[in-house]
BADO-329123 format. One record per residue: residue number from 1; residue in one letter; z, y, x of N, C-alpha, C in turn. Coordinates in pm, whole numbers. Example, Ala and Ser with C-alpha at 12.3 -4.5 7.8 and 13.67 -1.06 7.14 Angstrom:
BEGIN
  nr rest    nzz    nyy    nxx   cazz   cayy   caxx    czz    cyy    cxx
   1    A    780   -569   1319    780   -450   1230    780   -330   1320
   2    S    708   -225   1285    714   -106   1367    787      3   1290
END
This chain:
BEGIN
  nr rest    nzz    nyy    nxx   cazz   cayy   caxx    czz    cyy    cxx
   1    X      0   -119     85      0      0      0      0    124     88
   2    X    -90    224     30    -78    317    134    -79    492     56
   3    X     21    548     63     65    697     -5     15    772     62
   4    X    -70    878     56   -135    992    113    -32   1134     19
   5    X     -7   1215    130    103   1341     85      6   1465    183
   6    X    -40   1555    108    -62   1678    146    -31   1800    136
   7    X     32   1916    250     21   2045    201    -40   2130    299
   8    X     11   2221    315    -33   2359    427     -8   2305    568
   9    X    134   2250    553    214   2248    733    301   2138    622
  10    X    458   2106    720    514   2040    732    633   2034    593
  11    X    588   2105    488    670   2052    389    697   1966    297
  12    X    609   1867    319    559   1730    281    629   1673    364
  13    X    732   1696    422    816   1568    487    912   1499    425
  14    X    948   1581    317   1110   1552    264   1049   1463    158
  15    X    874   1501     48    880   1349    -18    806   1229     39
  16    X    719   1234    173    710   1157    284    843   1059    285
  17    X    964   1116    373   1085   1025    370   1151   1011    224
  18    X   1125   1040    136   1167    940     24   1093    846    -33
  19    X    923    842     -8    868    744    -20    874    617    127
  20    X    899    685    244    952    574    323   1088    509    285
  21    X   1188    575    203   1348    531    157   1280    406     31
  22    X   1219    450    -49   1190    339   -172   1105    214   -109
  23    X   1036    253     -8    931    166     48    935    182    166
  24    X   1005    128    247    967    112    415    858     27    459
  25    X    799    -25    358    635   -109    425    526    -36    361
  26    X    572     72    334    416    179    236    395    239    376
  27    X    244    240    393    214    325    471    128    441    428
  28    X    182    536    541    212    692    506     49    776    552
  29    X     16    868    472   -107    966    544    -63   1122    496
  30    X    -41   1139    640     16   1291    572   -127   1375    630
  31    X   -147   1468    529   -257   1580    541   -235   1668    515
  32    X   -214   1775    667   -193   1914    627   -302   2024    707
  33    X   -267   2131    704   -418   2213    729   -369   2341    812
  34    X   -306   2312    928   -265   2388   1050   -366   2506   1071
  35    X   -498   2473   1058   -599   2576   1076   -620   2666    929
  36    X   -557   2684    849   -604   2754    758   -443   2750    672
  37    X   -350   2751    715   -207   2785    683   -153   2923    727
  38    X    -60   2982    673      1   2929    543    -59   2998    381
  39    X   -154   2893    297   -128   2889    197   -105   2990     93
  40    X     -6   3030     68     87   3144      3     -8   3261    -45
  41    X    -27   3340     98   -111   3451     71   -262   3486     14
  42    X   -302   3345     44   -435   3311     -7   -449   3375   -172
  43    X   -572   3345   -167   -622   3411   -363   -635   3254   -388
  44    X   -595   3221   -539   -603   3103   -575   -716   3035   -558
  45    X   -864   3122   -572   -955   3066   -542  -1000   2955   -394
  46    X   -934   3080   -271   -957   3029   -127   -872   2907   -122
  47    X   -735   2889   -161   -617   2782   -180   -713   2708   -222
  48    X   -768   2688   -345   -819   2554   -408   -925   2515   -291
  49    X   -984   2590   -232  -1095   2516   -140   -999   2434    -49
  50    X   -940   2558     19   -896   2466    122   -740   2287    113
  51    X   -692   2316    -23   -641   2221    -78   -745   2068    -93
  52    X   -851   2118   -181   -971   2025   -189  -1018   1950    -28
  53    X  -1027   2032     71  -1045   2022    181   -938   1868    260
  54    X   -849   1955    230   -783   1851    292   -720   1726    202
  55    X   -753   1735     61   -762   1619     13   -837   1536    -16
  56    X   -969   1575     31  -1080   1496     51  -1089   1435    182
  57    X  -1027   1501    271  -1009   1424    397   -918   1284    410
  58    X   -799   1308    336   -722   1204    296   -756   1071    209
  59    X   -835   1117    109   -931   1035      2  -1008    966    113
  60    X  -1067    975    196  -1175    886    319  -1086    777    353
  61    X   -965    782    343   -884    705    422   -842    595    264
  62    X   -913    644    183   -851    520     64   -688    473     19
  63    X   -620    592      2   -492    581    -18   -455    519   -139
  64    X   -388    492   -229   -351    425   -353   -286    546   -404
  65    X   -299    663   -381   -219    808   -454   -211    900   -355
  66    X   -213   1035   -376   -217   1133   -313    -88   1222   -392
  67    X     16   1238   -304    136   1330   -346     64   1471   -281
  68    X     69   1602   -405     40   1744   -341    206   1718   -336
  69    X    249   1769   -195    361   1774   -201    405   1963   -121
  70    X    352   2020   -255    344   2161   -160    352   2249   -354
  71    X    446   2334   -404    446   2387   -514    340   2494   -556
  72    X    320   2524   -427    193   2675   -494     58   2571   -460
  73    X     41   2468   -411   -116   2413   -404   -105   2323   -563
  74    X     10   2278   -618     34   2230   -764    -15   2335   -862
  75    X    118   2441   -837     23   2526   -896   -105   2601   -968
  76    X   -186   2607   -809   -290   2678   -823   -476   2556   -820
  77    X   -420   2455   -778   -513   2345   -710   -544   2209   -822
  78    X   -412   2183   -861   -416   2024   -937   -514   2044  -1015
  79    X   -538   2082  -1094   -721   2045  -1194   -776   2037  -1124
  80    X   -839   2116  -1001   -953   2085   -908   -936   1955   -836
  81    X   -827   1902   -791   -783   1773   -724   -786   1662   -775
  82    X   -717   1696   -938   -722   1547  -1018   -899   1553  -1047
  83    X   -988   1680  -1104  -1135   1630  -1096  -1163   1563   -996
  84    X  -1193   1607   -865  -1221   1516   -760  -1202   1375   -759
  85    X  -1087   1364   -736  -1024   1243   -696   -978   1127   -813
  86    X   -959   1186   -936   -913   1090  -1020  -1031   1034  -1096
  87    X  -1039    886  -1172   -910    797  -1154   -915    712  -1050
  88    X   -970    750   -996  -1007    633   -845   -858    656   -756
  89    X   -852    762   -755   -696    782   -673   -586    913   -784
  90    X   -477    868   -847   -416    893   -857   -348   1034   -778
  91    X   -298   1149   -865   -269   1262   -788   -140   1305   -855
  92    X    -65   1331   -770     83   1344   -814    148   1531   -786
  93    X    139   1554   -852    171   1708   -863    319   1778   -804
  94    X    357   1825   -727    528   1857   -764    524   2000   -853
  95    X    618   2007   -942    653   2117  -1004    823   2101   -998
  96    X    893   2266   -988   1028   2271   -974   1127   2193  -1073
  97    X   1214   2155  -1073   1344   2038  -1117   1400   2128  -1216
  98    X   1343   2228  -1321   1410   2333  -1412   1439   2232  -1500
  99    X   1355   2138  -1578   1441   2081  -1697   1589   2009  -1678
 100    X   1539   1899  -1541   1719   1867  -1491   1795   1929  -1483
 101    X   1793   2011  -1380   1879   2119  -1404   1924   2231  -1472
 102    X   1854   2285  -1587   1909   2316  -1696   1996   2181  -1802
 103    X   1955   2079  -1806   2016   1988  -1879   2139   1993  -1906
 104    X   2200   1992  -1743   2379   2016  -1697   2435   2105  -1783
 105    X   2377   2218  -1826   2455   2349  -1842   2485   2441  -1776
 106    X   2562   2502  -1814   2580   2626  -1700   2458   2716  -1644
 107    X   2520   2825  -1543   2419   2913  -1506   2310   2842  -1378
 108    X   2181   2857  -1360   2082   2799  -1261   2025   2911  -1203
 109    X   1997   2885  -1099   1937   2948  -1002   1815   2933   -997
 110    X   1664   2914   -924   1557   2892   -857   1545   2977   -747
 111    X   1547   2921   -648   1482   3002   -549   1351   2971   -542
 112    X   1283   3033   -493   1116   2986   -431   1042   3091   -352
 113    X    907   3085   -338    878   3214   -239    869   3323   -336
 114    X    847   3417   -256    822   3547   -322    699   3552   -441
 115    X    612   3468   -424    483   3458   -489    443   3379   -604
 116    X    614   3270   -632    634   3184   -737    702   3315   -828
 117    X    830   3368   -763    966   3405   -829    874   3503   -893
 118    X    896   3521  -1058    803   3589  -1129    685   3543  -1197
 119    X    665   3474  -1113    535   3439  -1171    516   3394  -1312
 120    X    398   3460  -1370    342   3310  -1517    336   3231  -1551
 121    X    344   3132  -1416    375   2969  -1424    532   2961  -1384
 122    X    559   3001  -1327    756   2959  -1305    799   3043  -1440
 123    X    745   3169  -1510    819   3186  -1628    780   3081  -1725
 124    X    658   3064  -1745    656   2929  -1827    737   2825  -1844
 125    X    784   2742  -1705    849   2659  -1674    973   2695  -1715
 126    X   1020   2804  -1698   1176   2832  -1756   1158   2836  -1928
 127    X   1059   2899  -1975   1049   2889  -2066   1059   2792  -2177
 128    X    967   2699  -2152    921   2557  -2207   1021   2460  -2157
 129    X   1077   2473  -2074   1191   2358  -1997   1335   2373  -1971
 130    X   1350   2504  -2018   1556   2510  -1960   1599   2533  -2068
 131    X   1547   2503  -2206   1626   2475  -2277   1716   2637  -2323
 132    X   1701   2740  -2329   1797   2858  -2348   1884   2875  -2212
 133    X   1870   2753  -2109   1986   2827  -2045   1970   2929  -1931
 134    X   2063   2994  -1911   2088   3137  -1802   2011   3083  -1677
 135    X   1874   3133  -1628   1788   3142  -1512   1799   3241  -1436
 136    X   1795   3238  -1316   1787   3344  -1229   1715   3336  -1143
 137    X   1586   3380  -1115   1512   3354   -975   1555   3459   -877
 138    X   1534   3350   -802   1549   3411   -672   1458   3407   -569
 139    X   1405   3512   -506   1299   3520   -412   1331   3498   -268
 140    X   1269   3438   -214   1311   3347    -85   1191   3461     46
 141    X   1196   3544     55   1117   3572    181   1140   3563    313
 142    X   1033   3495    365   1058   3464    477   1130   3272    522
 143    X   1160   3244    462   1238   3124    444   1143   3002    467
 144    X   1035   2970    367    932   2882    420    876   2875    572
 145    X    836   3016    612    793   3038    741    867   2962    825
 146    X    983   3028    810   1151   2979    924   1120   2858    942
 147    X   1117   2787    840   1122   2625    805   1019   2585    921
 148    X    912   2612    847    762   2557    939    756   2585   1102
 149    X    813   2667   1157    827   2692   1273    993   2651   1358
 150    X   1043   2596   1243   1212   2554   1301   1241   2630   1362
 151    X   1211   2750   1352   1359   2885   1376   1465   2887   1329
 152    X   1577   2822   1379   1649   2789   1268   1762   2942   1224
 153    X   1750   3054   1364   1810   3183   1345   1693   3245   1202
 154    X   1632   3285   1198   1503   3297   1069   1559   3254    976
 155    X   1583   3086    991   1628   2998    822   1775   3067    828
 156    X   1852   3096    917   2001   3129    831   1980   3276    774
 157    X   1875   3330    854   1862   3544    783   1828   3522    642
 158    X   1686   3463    638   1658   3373    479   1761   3361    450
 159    X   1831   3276    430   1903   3151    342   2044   3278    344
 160    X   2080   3394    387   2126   3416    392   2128   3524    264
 161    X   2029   3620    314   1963   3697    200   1938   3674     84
 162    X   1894   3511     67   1852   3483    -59   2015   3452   -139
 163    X   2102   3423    -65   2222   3352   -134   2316   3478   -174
 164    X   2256   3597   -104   2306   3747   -167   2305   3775   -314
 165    X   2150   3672   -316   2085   3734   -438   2124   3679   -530
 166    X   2126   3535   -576   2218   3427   -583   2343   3437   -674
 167    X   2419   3421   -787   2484   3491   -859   2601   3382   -821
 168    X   2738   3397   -792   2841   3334   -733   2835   3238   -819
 169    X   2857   3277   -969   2900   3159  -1084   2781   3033  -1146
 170    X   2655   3048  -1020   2579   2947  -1086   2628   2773  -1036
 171    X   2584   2692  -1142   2629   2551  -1115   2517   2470  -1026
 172    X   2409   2495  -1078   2295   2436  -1020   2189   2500   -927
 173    X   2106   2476   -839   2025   2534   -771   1916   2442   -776
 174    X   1795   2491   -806   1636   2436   -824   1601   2524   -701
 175    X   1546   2402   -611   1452   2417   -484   1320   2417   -529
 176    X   1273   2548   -547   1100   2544   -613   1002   2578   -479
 177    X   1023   2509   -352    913   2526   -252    997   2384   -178
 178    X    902   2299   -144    878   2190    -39    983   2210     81
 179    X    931   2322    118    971   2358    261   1173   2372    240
 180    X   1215   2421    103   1371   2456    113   1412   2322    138
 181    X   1379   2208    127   1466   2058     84   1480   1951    205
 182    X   1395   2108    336   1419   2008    476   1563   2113    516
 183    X   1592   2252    435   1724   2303    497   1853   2278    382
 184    X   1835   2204    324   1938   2199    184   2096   2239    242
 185    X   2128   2126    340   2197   2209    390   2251   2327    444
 186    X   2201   2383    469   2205   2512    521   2223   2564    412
 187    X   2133   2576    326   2126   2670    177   2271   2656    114
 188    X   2308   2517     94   2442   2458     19   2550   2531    136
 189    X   2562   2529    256   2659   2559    366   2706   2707    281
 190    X   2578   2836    270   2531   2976    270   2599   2960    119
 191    X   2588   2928     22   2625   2965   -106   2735   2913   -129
 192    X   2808   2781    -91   2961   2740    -85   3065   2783    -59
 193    X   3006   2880     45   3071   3025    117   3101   3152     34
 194    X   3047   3121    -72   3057   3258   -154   3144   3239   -284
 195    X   3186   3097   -315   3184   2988   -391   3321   2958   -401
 196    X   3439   2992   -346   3563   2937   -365   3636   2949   -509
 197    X   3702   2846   -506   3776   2803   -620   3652   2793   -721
 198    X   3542   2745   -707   3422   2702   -811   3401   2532   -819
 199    X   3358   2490   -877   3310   2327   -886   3168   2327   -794
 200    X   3135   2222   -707   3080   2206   -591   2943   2241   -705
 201    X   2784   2282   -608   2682   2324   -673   2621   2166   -643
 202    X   2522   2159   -777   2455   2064   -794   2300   2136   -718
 203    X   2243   2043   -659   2067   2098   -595   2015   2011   -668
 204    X   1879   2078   -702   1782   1934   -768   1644   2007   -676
 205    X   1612   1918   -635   1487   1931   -525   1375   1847   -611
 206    X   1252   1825   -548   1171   1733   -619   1132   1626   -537
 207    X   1182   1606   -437   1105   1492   -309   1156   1327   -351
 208    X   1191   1306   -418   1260   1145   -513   1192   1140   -619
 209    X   1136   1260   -690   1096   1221   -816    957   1250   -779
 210    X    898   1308   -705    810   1291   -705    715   1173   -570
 211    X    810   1115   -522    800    988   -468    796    844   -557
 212    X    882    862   -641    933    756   -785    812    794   -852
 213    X    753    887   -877    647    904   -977    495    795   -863
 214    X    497    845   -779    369    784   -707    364    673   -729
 215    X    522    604   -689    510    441   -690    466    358   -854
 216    X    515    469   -941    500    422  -1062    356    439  -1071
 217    X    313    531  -1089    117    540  -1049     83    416   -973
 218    X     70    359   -900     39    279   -804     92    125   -852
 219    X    132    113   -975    228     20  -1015    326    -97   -924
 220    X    350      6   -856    497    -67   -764    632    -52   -731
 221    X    709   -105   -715    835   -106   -783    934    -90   -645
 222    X   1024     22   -606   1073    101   -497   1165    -63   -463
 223    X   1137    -69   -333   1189   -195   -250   1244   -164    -89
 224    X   1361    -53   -147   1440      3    -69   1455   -122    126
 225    X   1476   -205     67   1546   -308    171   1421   -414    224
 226    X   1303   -358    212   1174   -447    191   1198   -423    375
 227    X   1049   -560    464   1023   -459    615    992   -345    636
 228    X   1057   -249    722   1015   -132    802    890   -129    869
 229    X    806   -203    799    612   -211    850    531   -129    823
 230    X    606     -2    746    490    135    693    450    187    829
 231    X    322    189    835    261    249    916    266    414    915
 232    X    228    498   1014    237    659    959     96    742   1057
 233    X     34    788    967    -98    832   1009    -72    999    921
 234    X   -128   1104   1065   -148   1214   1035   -290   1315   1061
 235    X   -315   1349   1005   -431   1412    974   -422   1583    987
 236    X   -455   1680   1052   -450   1789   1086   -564   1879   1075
 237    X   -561   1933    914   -727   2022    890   -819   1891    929
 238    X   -833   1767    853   -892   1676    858   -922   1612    994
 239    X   -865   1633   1119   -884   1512   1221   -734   1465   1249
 240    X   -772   1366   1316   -653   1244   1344   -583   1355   1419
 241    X   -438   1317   1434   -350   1405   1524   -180   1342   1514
 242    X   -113   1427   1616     16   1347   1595     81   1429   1502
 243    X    243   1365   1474    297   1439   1370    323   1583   1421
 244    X    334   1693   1394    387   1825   1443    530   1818   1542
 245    X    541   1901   1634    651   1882   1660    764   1913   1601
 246    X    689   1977   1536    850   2115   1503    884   2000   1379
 247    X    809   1928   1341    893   1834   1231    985   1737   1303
 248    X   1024   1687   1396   1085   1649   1394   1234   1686   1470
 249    X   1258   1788   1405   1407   1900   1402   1458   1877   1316
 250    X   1391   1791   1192   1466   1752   1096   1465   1650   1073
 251    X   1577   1627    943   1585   1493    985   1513   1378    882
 252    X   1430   1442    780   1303   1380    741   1166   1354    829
 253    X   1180   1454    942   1081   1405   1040   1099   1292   1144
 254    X   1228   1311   1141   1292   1184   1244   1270   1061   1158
 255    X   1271   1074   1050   1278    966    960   1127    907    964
 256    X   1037    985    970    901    912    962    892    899   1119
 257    X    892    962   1206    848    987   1314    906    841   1384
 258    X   1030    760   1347   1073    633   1388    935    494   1315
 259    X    856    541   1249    761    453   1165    694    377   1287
 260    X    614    271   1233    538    195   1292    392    269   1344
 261    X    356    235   1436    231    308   1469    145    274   1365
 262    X     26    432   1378    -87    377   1272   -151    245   1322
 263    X   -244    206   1190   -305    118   1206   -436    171   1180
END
């Protein structure tokens, strides 16, 4: 079995290692697009090319599903991707964890980049999915970048700023960008701090569910304790290449980066 995960750069690691956690004999194709990153600033139009781009590069390789594992290429890309590619290959979308985490109760957060928080599609999503309850976005600038380059002085100015913004009394926090769920910690460290005498914050990220969703596409059933035989193949603006370095500072990169050589 073999899972293909694409975004810009390296934020496709965190549902990478949860599809290696359900499946340690799935082998992995990560496709991201170093030459035409970051993403973000793009006009939706240029994004969809270059999304298409590198999921057609991945599609050559005959994967059994393609995770976009990147929120603004979901966004702005998935119709153009599922045309392409489906039903021959299965395409798995991430969108932010608002219905879970409104479910709980209480006040919620979202952080995401500057270019989600606001937006028509994240108000939608609050809309149609939290149920009435108290939302607060929060705009993350600068924070993805940090990530992708493992600055990790950058990720605490971010994570710092954003947890300003951040209202003391929320219960839950929705990670609405890829890239926050390789610093969770950090984020949880930054707002716990502000947080005394409160009940610990719940995070809902999307890198499990949208790993659990692939396998279910693919009709196979997460075999946590199966062999460690997943192979791991990376792809860089469509040629072969090794994993990035800077991914493995974390510890979802360490996690693939221990994989079996490609095959």
């Amino acid at each position: 079995m073999k899972i293909a995960l694409m975004d810009s750069g390296i934020g496709l690691l965190a549902a990478a290692a949860a599809v290696r956690r359900l499946r340690p004999d799935a082998d992995l194709l990560l496709s991201n697009d170093p030459d035409g990153m970051p993403w973000g600033p793009r006009t939706p139009e240029n994004l969809t090319e270059r999304a298409l781009a590198v999921a057609l590069a991945a599609a050559e390789h005959r994967p059994q599903a393609l995770i976009v594992a990147c929120n603004t290429a979901s966004v702005h890309a998935l119709p153009a991707l599922r045309a392409a590619l489906e039903p021959d290959i299965p395409v798995i979308g991430t969108v932010p964890a608002i219905k879970p985490a409104a479910a709980g109760g209480g006040k919620v957060a979202i952080w995401a980049t500057p270019a989600t928080t606001g937006s028509p599609y994240q108000r939608g999503l609050i809309r149609d999915f939290a149920d009435g309850a108290d939302v607060t976005e929060v705009p993350c600038p600068g924070l993805a970048d940090a990530v992708e380059h493992a600055d990790p002085e950058a990720v605490d100015r971010a994570v710092a700023a954003a947890a300003a913004l951040t209202p003391r009394d929320v219960r839950a926090v929705v990670l609405g960008c890829t890239h926050y769920e390789l610093v969770e910690e950090r984020i949880l460290a930054a707002l716990e701090a502000r947080r005394a005498g409160l009940p610990p914050l719940v995070f809902h990220g999307s890198a499990d569910a949208v790993a659990a969703q692939a396998l279910r596409r693919v009709g196979a059933e997460p075999a946590p304790d199966a062999e460690p035989t997943g192979s791991l193949s990376v792809l860089l603006s469509g040629r072969p290449g090794p994993l990035p370095a800077t991914a493995l500072g974390y510890a979802a990169g360490r996690i693939l980066g221990a994989a079996a050589p490609a095959r």
